[in-house]
C-alpha positions as CSV (number, residue, x, y, z in Angstrom):
1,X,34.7,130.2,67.2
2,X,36.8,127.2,66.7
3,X,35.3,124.0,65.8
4,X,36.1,121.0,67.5
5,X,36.2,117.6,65.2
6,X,35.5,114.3,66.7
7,X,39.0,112.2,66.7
8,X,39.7,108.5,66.5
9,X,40.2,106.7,69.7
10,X,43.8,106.0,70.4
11,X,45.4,103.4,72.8
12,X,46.2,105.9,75.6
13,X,47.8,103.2,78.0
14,X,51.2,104.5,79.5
15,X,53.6,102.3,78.0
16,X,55.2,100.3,80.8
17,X,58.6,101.8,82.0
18,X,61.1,99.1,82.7
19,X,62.6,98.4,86.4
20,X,66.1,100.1,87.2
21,X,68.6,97.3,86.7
22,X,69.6,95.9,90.2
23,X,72.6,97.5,91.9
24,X,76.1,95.4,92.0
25,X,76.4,93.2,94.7
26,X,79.9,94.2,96.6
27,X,83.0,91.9,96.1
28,X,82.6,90.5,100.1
29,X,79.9,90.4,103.0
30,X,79.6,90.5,106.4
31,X,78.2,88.0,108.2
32,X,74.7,89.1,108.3
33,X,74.2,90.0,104.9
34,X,75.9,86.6,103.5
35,X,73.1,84.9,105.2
36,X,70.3,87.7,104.1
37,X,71.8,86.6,100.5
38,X,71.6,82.9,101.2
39,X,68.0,82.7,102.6
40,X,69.5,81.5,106.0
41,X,70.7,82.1,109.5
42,X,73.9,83.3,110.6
43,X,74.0,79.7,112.8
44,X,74.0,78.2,109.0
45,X,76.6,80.7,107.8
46,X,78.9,79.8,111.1
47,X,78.4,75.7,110.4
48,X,78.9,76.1,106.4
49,X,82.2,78.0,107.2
50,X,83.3,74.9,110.3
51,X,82.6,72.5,106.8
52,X,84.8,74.2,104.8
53,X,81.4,74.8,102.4
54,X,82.8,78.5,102.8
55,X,86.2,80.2,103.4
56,X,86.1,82.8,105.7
57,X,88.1,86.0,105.4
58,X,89.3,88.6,107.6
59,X,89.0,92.2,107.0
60,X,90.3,93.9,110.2
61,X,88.1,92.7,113.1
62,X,85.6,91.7,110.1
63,X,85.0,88.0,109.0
64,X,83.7,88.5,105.2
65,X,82.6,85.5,102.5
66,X,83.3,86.6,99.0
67,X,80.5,86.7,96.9
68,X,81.8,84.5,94.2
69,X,81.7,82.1,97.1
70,X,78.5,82.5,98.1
71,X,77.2,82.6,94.2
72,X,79.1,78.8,94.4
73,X,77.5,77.5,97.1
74,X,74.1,78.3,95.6
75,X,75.1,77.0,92.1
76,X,76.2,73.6,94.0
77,X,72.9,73.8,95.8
78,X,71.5,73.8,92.9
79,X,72.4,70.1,92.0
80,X,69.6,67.8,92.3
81,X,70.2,65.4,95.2
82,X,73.4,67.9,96.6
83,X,73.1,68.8,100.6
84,X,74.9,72.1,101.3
85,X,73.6,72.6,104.7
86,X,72.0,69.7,107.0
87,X,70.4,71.1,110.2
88,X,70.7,69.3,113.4
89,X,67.8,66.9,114.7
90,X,67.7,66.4,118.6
């Protein structure tokens, strides 16, 4: 009969696995997903484009913002005191 022998307690915690690095963002976005990435509404998108904040592209029927655009616009957003966007007050 095999005897069993008390053993020191080790840490047993999983060690923490680390998250999947994000996926690439594409090269251009739609529309919608230009303001999913900017936190806004498409209403915002339409007006930063009419301000020349953003250039507009065309892909077929498609209008597409880069994202090195997009990634501008926040980095100039990010300026104390800048105002990208300025919503209407009736």
């Amino acid at each position: 009969m095999p005897r069993y022998t008390r053993t020191a307690l080790t840490d047993t915690t999983p060690t923490p696995v680390p998250p999947p690095p994000p996926a690439p963002l594409p090269a251009a976005m739609g529309m919608t997903a230009a303001a999913r990435f900017l936190g806004c509404g498409r209403t915002t998108i339409y007006r930063l484009a009419k301000r020349g904040e953003l250039t507009p592209r065309k892909l077929g029927k498609r209008t597409v913002f880069t994202t090195d655009d997009l990634r501008a616009l926040l980095e100039r957003a990010a300026v104390p005191g800048a105002v990208v966007a300025r919503e209407r007050v009736a």
